[in-house]
N, C-alpha and C positions, 0 to 999 in steps of 0.2 A: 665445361661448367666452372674451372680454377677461374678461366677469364672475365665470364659472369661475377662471380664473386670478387672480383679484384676490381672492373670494374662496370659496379651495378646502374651507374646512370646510363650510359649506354643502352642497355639493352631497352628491347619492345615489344618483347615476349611472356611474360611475367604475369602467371596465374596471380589472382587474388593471395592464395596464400603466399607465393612465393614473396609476394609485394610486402606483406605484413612478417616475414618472416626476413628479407634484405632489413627492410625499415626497425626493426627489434634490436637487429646488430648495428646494425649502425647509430641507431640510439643510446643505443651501450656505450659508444665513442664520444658522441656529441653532446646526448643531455643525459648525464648520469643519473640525476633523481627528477623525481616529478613531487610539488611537493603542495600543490592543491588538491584535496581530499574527493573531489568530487569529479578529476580529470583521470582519465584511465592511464596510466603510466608509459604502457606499450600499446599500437593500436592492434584490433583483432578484426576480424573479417566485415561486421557491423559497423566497428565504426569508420573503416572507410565504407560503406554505402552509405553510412551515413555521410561524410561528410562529400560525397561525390552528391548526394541530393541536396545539400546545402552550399553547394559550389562552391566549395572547396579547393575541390581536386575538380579536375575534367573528367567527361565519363569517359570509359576503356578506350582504348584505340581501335579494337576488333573484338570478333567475339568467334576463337576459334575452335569450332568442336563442340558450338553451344557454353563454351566458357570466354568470359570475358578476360582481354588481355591488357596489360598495363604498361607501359615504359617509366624510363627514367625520371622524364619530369613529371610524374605521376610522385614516384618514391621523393623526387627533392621537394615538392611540395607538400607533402607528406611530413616529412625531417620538419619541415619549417613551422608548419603548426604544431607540431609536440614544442619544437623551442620556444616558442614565442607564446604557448603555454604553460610553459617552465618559468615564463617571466610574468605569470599571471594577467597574460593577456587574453581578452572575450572574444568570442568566436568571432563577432561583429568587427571587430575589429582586426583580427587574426584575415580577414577575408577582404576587408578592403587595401591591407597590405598585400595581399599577393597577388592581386587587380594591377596593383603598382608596379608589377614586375613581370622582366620576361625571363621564360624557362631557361634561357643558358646565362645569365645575370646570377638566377638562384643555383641553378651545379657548378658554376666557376665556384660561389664562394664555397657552399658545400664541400666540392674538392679540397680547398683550399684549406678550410676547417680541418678536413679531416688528413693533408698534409701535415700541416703545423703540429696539429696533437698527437701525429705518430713521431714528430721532431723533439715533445716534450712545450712549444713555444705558446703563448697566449693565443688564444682564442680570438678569429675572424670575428672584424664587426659582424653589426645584428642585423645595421636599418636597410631597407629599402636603397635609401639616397646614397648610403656608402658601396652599395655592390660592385660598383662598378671599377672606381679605383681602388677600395680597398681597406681605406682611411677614415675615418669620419670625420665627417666636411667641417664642424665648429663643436665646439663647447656643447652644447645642446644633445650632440648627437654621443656625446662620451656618460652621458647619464641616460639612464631608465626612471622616466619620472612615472608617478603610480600616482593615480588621484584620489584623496579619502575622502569620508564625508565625516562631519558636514565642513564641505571646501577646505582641505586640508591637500595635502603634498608632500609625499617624499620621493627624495632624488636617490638614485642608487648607481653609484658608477657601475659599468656594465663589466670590467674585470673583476668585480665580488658578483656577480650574477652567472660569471663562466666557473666560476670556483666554488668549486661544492665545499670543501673548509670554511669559505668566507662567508656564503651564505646561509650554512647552519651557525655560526657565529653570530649573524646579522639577524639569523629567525629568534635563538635563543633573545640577542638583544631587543627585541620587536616585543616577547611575550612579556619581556621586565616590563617595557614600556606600558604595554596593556595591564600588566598589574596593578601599577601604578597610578594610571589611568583610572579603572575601576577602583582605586583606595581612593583619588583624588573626589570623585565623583560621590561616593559615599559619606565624605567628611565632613563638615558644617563649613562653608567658610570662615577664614579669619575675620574677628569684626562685626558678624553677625549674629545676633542673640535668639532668631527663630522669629515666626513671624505669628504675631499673638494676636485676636484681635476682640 
């Protein structure tokens, strides 16, 4: 069981719960907070059905004893949409990224992720495009661009997105902005006296 635990992509034997229970700790490592209110933080037995019916995940590997069983690239696919909803990304989108990839693409960096952060070192790109060397290919891919409405944009370098300091830093500065935002919206314009008629 030590070697299971040391290492869990490996394996292809993995009760439901055991999946959601690797996936919890490993969480712990990888995405320390979850911080959209309406995303479940850790996943529980539900939401991977669910998200195996929303193809997701793939369905089990086997079904031994009447219970379905799960491998690794079950659990790294897994890790990846909790990240990638860490970064306030839509399911729809969370799904056609992992279309994009293949299962030993996604455990190398996962590995590697979770190398580095037992070394104390930054944090494994995010994208798709980078898995494979490791780097991110241009400019483009060293931001997490988030799109508002109406047609608005902000960029977030993706090491304040691996840094939980930096991005409660970044949330706190986000709610100024909103405040702001709403005083701005509330005030009369400069220049205009109201509209009389």
């Amino acid at each position: 069981m030590a070697d299971a635990r040391r290492e869990p992509f490996g394996r292809q034997d993995m009760t439901v719960e055991e999946l959601v229970e690797t996936a919890s700790e490993l969480l712990e490592r990888l995405v320390p907070e979850q911080t959209r209110y309406k995303v479940r933080e850790r996943p529980d037995v539900r939401t991977i059905r669910y998200y195996v019916s929303q193809g997701l995940l793939p369905k089990p590997l086997d079904y031994e004893g009447g219970r379905a069983r799960y491998g690794g690239a079950h659990l790294a696919r897994l890790i990846r949409v909790k990240q990638l909803q860490a970064e306030h990304q839509p399911l729809r989108r969370i799904k056609t990224e992992l279309a994009r990839v293949v299962d030993e693409q996604l455990v190398a960096l996962l590995r590697r992720s979770l190398s580095e952060g037992d070394q104390g070192a930054a944090s494994a790109p995010t994208t798709v495009d980078s898995l494979a060397t490791g780097e991110p290919a241009d400019e483009t891919e060293r931001l997490r661009t988030l799109d508002l409405s109406p047609g608005g944009q902000l960029s977030i370098p993706r090491e304040v997105l691996g840094n939980l300091q930096q991005r409660r830093l970044l949330a706190d500065n986000l709610e100024s902005l909103a405040q702001w935002l709403r005083a701005v919206d509330a005030a009369p314009e400069p220049g205009r006296k109201g509209d009389r008629k």
